[in-house]
VOGU-3710 file (C-alpha; in Angstrom, 3 decimals, decimal comma):
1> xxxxxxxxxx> 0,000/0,000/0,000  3,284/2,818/0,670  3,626/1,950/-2,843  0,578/3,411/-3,890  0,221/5,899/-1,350  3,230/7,944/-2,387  2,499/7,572/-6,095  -0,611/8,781/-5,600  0,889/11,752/-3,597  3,952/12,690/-5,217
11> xxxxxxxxxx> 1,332/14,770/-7,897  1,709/17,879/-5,294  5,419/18,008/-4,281  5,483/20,779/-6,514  3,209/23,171/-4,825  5,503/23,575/-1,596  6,867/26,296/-3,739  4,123/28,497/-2,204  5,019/30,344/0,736  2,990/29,864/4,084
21> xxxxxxxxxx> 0,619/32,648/5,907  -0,390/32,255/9,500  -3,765/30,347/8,698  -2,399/27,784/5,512  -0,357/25,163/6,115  3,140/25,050/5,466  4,458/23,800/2,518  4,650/19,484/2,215  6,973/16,587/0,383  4,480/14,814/-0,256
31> xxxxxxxxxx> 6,547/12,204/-2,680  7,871/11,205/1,103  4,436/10,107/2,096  4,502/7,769/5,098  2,465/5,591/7,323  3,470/6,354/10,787  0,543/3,879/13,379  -2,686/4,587/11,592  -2,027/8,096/9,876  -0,458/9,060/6,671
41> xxxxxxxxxx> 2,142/11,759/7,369  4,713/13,873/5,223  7,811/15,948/5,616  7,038/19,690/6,326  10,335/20,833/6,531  13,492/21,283/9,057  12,989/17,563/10,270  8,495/18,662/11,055  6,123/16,134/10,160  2,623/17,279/8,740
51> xxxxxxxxxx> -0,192/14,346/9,472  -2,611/14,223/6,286  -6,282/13,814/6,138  -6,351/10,643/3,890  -7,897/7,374/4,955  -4,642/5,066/4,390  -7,510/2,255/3,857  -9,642/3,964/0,779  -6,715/5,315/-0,222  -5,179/1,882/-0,741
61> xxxxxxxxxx> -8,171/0,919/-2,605  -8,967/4,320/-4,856  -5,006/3,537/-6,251  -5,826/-0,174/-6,879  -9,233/0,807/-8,244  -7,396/3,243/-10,479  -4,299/0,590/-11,857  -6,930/-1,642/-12,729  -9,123/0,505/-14,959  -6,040/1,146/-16,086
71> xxxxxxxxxx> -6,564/4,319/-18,441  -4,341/6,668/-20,450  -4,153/9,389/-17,824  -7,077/9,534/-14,363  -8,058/10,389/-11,060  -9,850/9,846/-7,561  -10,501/12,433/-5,471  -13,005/11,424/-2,546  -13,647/14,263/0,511  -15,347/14,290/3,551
81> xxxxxxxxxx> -18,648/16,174/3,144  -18,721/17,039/7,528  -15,188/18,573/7,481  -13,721/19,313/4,154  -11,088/16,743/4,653  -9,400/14,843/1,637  -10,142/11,161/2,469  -8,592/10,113/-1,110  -6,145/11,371/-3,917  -5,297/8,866/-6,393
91> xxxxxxxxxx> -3,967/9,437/-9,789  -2,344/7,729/-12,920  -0,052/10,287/-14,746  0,051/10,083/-18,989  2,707/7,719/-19,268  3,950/7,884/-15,253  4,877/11,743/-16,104  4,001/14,983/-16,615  1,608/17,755/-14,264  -0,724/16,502/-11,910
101> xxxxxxxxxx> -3,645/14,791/-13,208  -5,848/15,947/-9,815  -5,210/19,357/-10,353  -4,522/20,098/-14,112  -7,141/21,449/-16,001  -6,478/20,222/-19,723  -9,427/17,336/-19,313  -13,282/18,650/-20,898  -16,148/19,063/-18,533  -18,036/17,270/-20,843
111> xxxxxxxxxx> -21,507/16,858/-19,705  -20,475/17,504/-15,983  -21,093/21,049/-16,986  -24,346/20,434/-17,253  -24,423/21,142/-14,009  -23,537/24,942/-13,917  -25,892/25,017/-16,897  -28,829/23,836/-14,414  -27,820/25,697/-11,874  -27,591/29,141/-13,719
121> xxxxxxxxxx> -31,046/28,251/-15,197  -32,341/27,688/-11,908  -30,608/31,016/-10,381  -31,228/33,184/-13,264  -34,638/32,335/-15,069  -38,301/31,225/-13,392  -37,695/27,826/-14,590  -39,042/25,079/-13,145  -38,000/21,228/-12,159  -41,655/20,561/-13,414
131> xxxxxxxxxx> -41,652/22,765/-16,767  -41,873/20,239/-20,130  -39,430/20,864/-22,506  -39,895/19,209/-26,027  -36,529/17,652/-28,168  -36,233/15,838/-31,018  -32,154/14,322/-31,498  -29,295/15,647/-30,124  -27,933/12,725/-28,664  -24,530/12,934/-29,825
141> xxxxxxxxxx> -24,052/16,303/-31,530  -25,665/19,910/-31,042  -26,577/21,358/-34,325  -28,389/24,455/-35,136  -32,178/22,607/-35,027  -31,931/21,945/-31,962  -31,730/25,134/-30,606  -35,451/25,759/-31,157  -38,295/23,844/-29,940  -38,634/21,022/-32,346
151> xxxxxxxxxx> -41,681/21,352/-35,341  -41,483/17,561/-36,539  -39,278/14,176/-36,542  -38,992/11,956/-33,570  -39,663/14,457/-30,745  -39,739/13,834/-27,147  -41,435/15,241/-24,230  -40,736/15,529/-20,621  -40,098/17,258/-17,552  -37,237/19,634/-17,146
161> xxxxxxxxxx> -36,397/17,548/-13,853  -35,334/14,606/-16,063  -32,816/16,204/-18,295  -29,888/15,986/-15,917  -30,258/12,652/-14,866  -30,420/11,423/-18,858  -27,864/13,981/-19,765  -30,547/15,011/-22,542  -28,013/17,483/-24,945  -30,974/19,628/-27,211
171> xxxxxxxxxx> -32,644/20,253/-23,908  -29,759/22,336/-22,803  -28,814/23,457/-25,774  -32,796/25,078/-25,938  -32,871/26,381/-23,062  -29,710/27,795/-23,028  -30,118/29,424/-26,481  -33,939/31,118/-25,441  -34,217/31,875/-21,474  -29,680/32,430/-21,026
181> xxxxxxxxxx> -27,763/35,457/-21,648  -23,671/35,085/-22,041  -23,099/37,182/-19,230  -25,459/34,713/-17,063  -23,664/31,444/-17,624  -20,133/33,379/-16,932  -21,424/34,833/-14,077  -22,906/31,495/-12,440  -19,689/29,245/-13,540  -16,913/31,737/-12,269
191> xxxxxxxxxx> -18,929/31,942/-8,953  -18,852/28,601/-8,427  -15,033/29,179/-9,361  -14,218/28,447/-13,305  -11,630/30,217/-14,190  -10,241/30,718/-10,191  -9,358/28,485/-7,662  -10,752/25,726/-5,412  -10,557/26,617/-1,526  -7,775/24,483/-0,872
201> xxxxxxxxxx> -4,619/24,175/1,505  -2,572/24,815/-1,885  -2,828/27,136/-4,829  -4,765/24,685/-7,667  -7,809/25,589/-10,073  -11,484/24,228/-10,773  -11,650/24,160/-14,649  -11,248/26,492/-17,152  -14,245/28,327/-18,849  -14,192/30,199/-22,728
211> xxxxxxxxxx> -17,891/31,237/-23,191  -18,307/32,049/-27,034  -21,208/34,519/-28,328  -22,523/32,899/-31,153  -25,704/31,115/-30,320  -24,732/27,778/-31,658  -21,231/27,286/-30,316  -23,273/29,101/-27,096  -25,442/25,935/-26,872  -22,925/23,420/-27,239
221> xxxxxxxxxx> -20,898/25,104/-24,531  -23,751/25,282/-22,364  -24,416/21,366/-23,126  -20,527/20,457/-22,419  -19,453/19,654/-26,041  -16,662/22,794/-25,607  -15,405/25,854/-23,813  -14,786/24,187/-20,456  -12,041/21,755/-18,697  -12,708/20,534/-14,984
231> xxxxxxxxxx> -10,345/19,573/-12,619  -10,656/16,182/-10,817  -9,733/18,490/-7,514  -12,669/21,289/-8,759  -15,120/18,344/-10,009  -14,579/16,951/-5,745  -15,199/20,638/-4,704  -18,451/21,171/-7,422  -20,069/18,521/-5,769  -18,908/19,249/-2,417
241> xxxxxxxxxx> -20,729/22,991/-3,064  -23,865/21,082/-4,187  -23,609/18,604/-0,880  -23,107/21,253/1,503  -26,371/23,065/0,041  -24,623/25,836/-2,080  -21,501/27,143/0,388  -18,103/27,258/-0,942  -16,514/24,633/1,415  -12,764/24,636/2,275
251> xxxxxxxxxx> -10,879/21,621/1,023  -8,196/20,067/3,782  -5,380/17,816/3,120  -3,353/18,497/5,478  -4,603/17,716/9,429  -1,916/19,315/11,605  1,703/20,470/11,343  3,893/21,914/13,511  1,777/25,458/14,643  -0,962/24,620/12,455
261> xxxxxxxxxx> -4,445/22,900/13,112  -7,264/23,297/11,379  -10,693/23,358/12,697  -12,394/19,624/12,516  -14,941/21,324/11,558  -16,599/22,689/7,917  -15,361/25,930/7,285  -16,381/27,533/4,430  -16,171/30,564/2,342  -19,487/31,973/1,798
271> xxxxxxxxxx> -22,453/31,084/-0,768  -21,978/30,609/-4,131  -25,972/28,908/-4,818  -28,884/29,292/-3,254  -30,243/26,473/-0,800  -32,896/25,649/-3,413  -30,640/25,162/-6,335  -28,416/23,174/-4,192  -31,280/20,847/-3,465  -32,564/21,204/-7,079
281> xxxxxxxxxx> -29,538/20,045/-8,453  -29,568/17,200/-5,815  -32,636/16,001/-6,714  -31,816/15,610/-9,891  -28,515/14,024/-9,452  -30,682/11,379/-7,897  -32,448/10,765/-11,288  -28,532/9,701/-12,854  -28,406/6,810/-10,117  -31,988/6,012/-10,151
291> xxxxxxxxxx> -33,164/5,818/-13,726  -30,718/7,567/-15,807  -26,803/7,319/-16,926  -25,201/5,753/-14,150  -28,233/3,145/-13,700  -26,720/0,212/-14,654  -23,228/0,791/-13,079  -25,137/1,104/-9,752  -27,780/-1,989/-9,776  -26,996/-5,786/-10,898
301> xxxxxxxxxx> -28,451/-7,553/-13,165  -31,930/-8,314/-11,807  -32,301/-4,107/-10,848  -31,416/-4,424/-7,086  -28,726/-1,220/-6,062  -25,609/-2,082/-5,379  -25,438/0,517/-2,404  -28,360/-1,358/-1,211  -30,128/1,556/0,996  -27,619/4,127/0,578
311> xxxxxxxxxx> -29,067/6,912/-2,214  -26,334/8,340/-4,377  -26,726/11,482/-6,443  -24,267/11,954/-9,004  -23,728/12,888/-12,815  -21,754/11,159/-15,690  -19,996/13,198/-18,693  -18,400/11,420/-21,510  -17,188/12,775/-24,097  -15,162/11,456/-27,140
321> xxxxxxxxxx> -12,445/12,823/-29,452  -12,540/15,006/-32,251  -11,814/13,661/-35,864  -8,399/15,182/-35,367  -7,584/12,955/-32,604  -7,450/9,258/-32,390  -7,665/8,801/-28,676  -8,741/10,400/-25,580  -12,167/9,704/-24,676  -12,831/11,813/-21,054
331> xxxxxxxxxx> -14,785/9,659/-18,637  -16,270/11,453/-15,478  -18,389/10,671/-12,777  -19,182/13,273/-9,905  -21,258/12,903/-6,629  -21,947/12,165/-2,998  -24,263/9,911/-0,976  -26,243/9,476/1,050  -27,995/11,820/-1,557  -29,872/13,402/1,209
341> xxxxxxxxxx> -27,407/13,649/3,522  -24,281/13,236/2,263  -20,898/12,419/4,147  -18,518/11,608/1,349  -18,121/12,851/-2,228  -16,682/11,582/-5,275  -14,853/12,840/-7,619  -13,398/10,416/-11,193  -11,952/11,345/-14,389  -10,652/8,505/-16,609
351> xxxxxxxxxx> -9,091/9,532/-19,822  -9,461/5,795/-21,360  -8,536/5,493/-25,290  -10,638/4,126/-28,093  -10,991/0,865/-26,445  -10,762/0,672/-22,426  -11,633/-1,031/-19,354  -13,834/1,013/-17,013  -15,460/4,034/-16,865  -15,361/6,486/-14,124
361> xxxxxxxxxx> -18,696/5,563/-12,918  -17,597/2,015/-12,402  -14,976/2,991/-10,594  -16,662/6,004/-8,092  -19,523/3,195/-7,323  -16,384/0,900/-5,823  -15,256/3,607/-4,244  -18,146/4,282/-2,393  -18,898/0,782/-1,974  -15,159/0,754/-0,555
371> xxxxxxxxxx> -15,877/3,609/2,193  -19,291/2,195/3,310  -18,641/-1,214/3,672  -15,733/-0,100/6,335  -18,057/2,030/8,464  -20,246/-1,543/8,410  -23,177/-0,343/6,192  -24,886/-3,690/5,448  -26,565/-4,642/2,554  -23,424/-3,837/0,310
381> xxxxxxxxxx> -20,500/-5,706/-1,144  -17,151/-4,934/-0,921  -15,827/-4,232/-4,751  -14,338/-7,345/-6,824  -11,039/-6,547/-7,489  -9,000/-8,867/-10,319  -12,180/-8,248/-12,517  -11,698/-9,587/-16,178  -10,645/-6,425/-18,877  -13,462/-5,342/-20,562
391> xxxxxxxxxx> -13,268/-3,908/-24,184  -16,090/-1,730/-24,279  -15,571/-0,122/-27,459  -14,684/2,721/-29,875  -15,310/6,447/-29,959  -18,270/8,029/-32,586  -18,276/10,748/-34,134  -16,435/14,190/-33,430  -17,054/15,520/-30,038  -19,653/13,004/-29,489
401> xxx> -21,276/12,432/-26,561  -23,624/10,114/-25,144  -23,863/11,516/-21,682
//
């Protein structure tokens, strides 16, 4: 498991460039990650030892998780929802090199973004969870017919509440194009902190966002096909805002150093949403587990969850390469459970190529499985690791995507 652990950790050695203030930790090796009794600790300087707020048991199984989905490039990020603390930070570096994975923003949002999209619709617009919105296509590709309520082919009706959880692309697109303004979407995103950075012991960013103003390339930014990346570190604290009912939670890794202890408690930064479009957005997260997306990485065979009781609210994204690339399909899964009460989040990006063996949903559902089966939740199975590769197939299309 040291192994693992310091692989995993080595991604932020680099940050100890930044120089310490009175409230911030001081600056960590963390390629010297250690176990010292039950706590992972690492070097803070002149012989100090900073004790880290990982869980040395999910982090052992977030790494061996991640080696055997065994993508191109990918990440686990799990956090405590009560305290902000980083119970997991796992990640597999393009070709064992190169910037940190966790908190490199060169990965798309893909349909993750869907989720500022909702929530500026919800804080800027009367819309409703209950309002119908009619589509016909879209599935794969935003094109300019979609951006108007659809006048014939094979069109399809239902509640706004559903689009989320089905990751339904026109919808977005429509609504973005007739109730959204630019300016709106910008506003929303950076306040939730695109284009800044995630409240975090060390300087590192959410995502990236490049609204454009024409209304079609508007629509497929607002449906995730462009304009954004995501972070795996700003996808753990989106859902983190989301959990904690719209604050701007700080992010802890490290516990206590040397003249440093944080509070055990949440601290946060303010609000970013309002409490109802926090618990908007959660509802609807429900809808990926339930019936939508993720509904078949989260119940077997015969339709029994795999969680057994526990609700999870999450959202998917995939999205696959352009015709100018042969490889590189982005696989994300973001959320938290108990959906109604959550205590951990969840936070995967897998960049798998044109044929791999997991997808990031997969993977967060063990890793939940992982944390509740050690605080003896019954009704749920401890993940199968040495599962059989699974080929599951070739990217579609340019910029396609089916979630």
């Amino acid at each position: 498991m040291l192994r693992r652990i310091l692989i995993a950790t080595a991604a932020l050695a680099v940050m100890g460039a930044a120089e310490p203030r009175a409230e911030l930790p001081p600056p960590i090796d963390l390629s010297r990650a250690h176990l010292e009794g039950s706590h992972l600790v690492a070097p803070a300087g002149h012989g100090e030892l900073a004790e880290l707020t990982l869980d040395p048991a999910l982090q052992h199984d977030a790494e061996r998780l991640l080696d055997e989905a065994h993508p191109n490039a990918g990440a686990v990020v799990a956090v405590d929802v009560k305290s902000g603390r980083i119970l997991a930070w796992a990640e597999r570096r393009h070709e064992g090199r190169g910037p940190s994975v966790v908190t490199t923003p060169h990965a798309p949002a893909a349909s993750v973004f869907k989720l500022v999209t909702t929530a500026t619709l919800f804080e800027k617009t009367d819309i409703a969870p209950s309002e119908r919105v009619c589509i016909a296509g879209g599935m794969r590709s935003i094109e300019r017919r979609h951006l108007d309520p659809p006048r014939d082919g094979q069109i399809t009706c239902g509640p706004f509440f559903q689009a989320l959880g089905h990751s339904r692309n026109a919808v977005y697109a429509q609504l973005a194009t007739h109730r959204l303004m630019r300016a709106d979407l910008v506003e929303v995103a950076e306040r939730i902190g695109f284009n800044g950075r995630v409240p975090f012991d060390y300087k590192a960013p959410v995502g990236t966002l490049d609204v454009p103003y024409e209304d079609l390339e508007f629509a497929r930014t607002a449906a995730g096909f462009r304009g954004s990346t995501l972070t795996p570190l700003g996808g753990a604290y989106l859902a983190t805002v989301i959990a904690t009912g719209g604050l701007s939670p700080r992010l802890r890794l490290v516990a206590r150093a040397e003249n440093y202890e944080p509070s055990p408690e949440l601290e946060n930064e303010g609000r970013v949403l309002r409490a109802t479009t926090a618990q908007r957005l959660e509802r609807m997260m429900e809808v990926t587990v339930a019936s939508g997306t993720a509904r078949s990485a989260f119940h077997d065979e015969l339709g029994h969850p795999l969680l057994g009781s526990v609700q999870v609210a999450g959202k998917t994204g995939t999205l696959h390469p352009s015709e100018a690339q042969s490889e590189g399909v982005a696989s994300w899964f973001l959320g938290f459970a108990p959906a109604r009460s959550p205590a951990i989040v969840v936070s995967v990006l897998l960049e798998n190529g044109s044929v791999w063996r997991r997808k990031a949903v997969e993977v967060a559902r063990d890793v939940l499985r992982s944390y509740f089966v050690a605080r003896g939740v019954g009704g749920i199975r401890a993940p199968d690791f040495g599962h059989p590769d699974v080929e599951l197939g070739a990217a579609r299309g340019p910029s396609a995507s089916r979630e």
